[in-house]
C-alpha positions in Angstrom: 124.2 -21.7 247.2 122.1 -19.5 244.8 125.0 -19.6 242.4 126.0 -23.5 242.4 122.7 -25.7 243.3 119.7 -22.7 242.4 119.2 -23.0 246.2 117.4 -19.7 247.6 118.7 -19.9 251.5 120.1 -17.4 254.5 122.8 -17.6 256.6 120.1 -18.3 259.3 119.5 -21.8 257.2 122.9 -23.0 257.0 124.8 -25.3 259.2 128.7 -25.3 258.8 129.6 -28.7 260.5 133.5 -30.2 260.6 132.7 -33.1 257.5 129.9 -34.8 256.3 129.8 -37.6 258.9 129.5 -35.1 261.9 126.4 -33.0 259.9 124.9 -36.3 259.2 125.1 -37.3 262.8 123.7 -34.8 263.9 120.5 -34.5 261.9 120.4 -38.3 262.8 120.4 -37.5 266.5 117.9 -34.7 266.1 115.1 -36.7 264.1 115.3 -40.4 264.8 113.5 -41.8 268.1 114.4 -45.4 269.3 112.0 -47.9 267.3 112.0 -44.9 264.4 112.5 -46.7 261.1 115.1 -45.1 258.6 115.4 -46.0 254.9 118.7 -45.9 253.4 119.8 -46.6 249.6 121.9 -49.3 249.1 124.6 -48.7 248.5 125.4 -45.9 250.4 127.3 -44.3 253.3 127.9 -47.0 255.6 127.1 -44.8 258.5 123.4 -44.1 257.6 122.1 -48.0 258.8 125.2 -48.4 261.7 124.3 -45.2 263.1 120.5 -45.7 263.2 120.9 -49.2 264.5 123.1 -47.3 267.1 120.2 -45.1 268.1 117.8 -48.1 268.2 116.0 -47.7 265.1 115.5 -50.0 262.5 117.6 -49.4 259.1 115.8 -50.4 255.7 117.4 -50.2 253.0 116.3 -49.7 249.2 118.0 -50.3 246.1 120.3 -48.3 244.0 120.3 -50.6 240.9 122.3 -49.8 237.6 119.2 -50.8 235.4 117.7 -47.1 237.0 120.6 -45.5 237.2 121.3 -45.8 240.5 118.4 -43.7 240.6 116.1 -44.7 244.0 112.8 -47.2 242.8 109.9 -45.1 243.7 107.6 -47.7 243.6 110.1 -50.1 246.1 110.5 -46.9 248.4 106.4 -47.0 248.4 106.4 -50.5 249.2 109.0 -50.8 252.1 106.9 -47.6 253.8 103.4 -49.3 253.1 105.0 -51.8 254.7 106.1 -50.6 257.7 102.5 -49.1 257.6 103.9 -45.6 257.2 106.2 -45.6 260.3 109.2 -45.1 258.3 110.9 -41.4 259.7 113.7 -40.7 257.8 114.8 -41.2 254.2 117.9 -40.3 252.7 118.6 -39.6 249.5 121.8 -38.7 247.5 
């Protein structure tokens, strides 16, 4: 990790999971309550709004627009959570 991403970590901080959709699952399950709201970009992984949907939160999604470089709009992000009058829980980015 050091090596490749400049990431300072132990073994103690590493989670070896069978693919990407089982880690993400499971840090889903762990940290999203039912009525939790999750933003997501869009697009993305179609798993991150069916599976928080599936554990009865509300997926919000923000845009991944070209004109940024697919980069996430910090400004939108700030909105949707000032709207949700901070109750947004989870964000993923890529």
């Amino acid at each position: 990790m050091k090596r490749t991403r400049n990431v300072h970590t132990t073994a103690e901080h590493i989670l070896v999971a069978p693919g990407c959709k089982m880690a993400l699952s499971l840090a889903m399950m762990a940290l999203i309550e039912p009525g939790d709201e999750v933003l997501f970009p869009d697009p993305s992984f179609p798993i991150y709004p069916s599976f928080a949907r599936g554990l009865g939160a509300k997926a919000v999604p923000y845009g991944l627009e070209e004109k940024n470089r697919f980069q996430p709009d910090v400004d939108e992000i700030a909105r949707k959570i000032h709207a949700a009058y901070d109750h947004a829980d989870l964000q993923f980015a890529e």
